[in-house]
C-alpha positions in Angstrom: 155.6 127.5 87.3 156.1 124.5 89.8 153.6 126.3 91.8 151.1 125.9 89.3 152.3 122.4 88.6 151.1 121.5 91.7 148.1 123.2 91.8 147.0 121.7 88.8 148.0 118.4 90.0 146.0 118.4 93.6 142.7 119.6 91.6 143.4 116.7 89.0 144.1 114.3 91.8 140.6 116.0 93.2 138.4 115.3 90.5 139.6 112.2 89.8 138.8 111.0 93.4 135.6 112.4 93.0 135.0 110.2 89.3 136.3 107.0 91.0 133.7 107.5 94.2 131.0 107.9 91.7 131.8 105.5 89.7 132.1 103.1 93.0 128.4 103.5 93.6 126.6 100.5 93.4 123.0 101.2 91.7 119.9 100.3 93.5 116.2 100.6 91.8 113.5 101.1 94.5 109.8 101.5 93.3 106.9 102.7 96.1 103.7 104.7 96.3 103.4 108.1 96.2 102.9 109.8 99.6 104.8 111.5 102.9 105.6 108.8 103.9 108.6 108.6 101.7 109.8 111.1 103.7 112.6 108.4 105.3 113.8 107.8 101.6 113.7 111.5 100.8 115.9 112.3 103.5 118.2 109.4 103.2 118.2 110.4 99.4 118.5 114.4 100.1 121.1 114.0 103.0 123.9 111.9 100.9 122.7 108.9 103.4 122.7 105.9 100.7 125.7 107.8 98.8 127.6 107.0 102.0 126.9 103.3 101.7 128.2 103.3 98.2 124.6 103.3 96.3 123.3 105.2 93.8 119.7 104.8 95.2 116.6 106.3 92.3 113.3 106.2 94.1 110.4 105.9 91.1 106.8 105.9 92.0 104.2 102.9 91.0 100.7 103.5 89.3 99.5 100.6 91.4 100.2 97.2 93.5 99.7 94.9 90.4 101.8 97.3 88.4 105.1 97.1 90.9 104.9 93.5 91.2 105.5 92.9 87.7 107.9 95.2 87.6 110.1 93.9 90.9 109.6 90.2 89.4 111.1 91.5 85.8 114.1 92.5 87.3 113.7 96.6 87.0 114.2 96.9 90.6 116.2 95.7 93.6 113.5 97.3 96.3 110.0 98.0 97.2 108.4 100.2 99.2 104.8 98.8 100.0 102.0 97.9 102.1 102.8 94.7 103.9 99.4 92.7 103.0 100.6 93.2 99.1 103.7 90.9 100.4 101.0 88.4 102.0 99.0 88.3 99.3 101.3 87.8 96.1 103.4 85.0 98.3 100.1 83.0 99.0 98.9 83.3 95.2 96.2 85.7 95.9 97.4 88.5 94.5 96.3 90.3 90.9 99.0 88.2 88.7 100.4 84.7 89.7 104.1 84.6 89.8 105.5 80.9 89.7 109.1 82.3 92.0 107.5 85.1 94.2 110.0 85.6 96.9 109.3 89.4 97.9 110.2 89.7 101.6 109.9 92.0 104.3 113.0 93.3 106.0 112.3 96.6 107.6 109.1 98.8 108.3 107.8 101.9 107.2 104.6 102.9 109.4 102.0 101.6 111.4 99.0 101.8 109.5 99.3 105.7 109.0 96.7 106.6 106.6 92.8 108.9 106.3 89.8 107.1 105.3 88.6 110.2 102.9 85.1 110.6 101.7 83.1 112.7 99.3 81.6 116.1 100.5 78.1 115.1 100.4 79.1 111.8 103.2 78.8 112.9 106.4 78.9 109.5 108.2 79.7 105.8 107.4 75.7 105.3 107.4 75.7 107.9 104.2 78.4 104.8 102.3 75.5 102.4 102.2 74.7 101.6 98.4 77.7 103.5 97.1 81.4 102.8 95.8 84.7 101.9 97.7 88.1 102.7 96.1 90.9 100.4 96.6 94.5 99.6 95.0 93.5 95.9 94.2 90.6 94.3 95.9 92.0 91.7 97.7 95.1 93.4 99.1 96.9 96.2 100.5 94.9 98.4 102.3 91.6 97.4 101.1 91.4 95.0 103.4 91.9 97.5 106.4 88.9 99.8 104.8 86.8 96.5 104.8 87.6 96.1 108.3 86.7 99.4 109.3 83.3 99.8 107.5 82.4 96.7 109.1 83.3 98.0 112.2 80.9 101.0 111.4 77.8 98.6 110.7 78.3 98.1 107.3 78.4 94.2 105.4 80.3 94.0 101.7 77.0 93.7 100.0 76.0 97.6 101.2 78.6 98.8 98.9 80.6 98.6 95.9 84.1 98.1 94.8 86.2 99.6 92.2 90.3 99.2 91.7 91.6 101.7 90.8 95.3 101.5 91.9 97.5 103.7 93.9 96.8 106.7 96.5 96.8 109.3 92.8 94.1 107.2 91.4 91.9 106.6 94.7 92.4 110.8 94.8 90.8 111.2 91.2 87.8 108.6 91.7 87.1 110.5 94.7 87.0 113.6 92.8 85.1 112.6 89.4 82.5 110.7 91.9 83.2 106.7 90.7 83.9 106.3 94.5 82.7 108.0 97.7 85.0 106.7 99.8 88.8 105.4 99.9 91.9 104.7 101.9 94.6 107.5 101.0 97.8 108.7 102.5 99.6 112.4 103.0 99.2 114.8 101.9 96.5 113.8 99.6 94.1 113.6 102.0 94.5 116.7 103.5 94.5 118.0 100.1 91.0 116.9 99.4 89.8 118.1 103.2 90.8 121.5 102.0 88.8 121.3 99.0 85.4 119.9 101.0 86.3 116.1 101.3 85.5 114.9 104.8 87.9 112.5 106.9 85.9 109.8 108.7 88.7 108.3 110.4 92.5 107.8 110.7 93.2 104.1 110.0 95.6 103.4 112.7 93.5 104.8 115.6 90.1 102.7 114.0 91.6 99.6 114.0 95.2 99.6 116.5 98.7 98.2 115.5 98.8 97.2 112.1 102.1 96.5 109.9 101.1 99.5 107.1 104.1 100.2 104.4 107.3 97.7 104.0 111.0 97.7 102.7 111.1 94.6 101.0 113.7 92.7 98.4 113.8 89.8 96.3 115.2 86.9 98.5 116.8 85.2 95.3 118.3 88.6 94.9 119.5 89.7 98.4 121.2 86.0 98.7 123.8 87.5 96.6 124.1 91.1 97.7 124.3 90.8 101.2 126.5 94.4 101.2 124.1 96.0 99.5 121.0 94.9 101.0 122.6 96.1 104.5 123.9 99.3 103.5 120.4 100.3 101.8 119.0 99.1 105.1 121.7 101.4 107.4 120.5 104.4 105.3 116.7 103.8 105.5 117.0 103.5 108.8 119.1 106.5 109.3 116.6 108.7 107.5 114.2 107.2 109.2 115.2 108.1 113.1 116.2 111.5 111.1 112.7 112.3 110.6 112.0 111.7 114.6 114.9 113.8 115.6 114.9 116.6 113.1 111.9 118.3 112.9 112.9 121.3 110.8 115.2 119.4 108.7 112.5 116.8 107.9 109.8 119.4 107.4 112.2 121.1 104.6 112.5 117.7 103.2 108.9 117.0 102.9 108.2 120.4 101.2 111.2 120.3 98.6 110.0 116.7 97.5 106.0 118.0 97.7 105.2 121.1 95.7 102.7 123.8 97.0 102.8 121.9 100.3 102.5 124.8 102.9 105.0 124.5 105.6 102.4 124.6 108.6 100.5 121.9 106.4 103.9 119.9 106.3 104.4 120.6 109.9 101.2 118.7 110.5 101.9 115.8 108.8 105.5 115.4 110.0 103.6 115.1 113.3 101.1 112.4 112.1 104.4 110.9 110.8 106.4 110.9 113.9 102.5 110.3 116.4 101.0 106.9 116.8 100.3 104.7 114.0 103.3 106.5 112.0 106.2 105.8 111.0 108.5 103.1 113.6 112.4 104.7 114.9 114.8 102.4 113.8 112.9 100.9 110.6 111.6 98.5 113.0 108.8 95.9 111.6 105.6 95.8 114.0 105.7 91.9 114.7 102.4 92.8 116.4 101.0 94.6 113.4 102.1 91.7 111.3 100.0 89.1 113.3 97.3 91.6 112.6 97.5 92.3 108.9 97.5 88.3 108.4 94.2 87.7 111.0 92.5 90.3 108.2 93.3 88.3 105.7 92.0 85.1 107.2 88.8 87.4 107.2 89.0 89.2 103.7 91.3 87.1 101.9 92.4 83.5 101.6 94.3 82.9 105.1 97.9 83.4 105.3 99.5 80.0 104.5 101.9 80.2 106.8 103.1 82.5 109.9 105.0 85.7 109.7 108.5 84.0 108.7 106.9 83.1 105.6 106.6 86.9 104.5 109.0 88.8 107.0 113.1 87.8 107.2 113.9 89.7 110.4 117.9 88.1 110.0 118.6 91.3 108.2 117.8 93.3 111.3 120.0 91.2 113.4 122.6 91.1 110.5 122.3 95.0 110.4 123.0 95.7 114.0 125.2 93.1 114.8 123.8 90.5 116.5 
């Protein structure tokens, strides 16, 4: 009977560690695009990585730029996952709603401009673009203003096509594929998912144009101020998942095709190496100070220019704070 007792006891005393550790978990909200490169946030999701900084991290994904802005300024989320001009943009005033206390910052980096410039079947070459449509996010930010770059780099001005917005990487996918636009920016694996169905890729972003600060972790700075733990344990884990990715191969891979039905695993295999090759994703989390410096000379051609120099939209203190220093 004492035997029992005890039994009974320990698995008591079990479960009720267990309650108390979940119940320990500090919630966190993150919102991003859709896309591989998630993969980081996957795998620090799949791999217990944020449970072991004491978060209960959700990861939802945004129908577009304007959309998650909103939402991170209301308060339904702590973190962002998004392209670093979008950070530029909104803290200047330029971006598709004003906010009067805008304080999104960057604090660690996701890739290096990794991204396809996808057209329709029927284009063959940038010369085929003139007189047709562009899709983009929002037209003054994100990664339009990389696609401007790169069709004028092909010969082509802003009056030999047009411009539609049409939000994130799912929407530029479906006006590729109803024909409103002939050409967009769009990430993995959608764009090799419209190569298989007859969609040519006229470039990869990062080789077209060189370093470029693509995707960011960022946070509210009114926020953060008072969550210092939090902020820093969200970070240990992203970065965690994120060397993961480099140094796992096969682990990563089964990631990326848990988290991406009917992805085929020599199709994810592929990607994880665009993820892990130049212009993807950085070891360490690390922002691309270079790629910064050239996100904001873009917008100084496509935008308004930045108001300010890279501390105005990047708080590398959470690096230092992260690692010690």
């Amino acid at each position: 009977m004492n035997h029992i007792t005890r039994r009974t006891t320990f698995a008591c005393a079990f479960l009720f560690a267990g309650l108390t550790q979940a119940l320990a978990q500090t919630p966190i909200r993150m919102i991003g695009f859709g896309g591989a490169t998630n993969l980081p946030a996957w795998v620090a999701l799949d791999k217990g990585l944020f449970e072991k900084e004491g978060l209960a991290v959700t990861l939802d994904k945004t129908a577009g730029s304007k959309d998650q802005m909103v939402d991170i300024m209301a308060g339904k989320y702590e973190f962002v996952t998004t392209a670093f001009d979008n950070i530029v943009a909104y803290t200047d005033g330029e971006g598709a709603v004003k906010f009067d206390a805008y304080d999104l910052t960057a604090i660690l980096g996701v890739h290096s401009g990794l991204n396809s410039v996808v057209a329709r079947p029927e284009i063959k070459t940038y010369a085929d673009l003139r007189g047709k449509t562009v899709a983009v996010d929002a037209v003054a930010s994100g990664y339009a203003t990389v696609l401007y770059e790169i069709l004028k780099r092909k010969g082509l001005t802003d009056k030999d096509y047009k411009i539609i917005a049409v939000g994130a990487t799912d929407g530029r996918m479906a006006a590729l594929e109803d024909g409103r636009a002939q050409v967009g920016i769009l990430s993995s694996p959608q764009d090799i998912q419209l190569q298989k169905k007859g969609f040519n890729i006229l470039d990869d972003a990062a080789a077209a144009l060189g370093d470029s600060q693509g995707s960011v972790y960022a946070v509210r700075k009114s926020w953060a101020k008072g969550h210092e733990k939090d902020v820093l344990g969200l970070m240990r884990a992203v970065v965690a998942g994120q060397n993961y990715v480099f140094d796992n191969k096969d682990g990563a891979v089964e990631v990326l095709m848990k988290r991406t039905p009917g992805l085929s695993k020599p199709d994810a295999e592929d990607i994880w190496a665009r993820l892990t090759g130049p212009g993807g994703l950085t070891r360490n989390a690390a922002l691309n100070l270079k790629g910064v410096d050239a996100v904001l000379d873009l917008r100084r051609v496509y935008g308004n220019p930045a108001k300010g120099d890279a501390s105005r939209y990047i708080d590398t203190s959470w690096q230092q704070k992260m690692s010690g220093k």
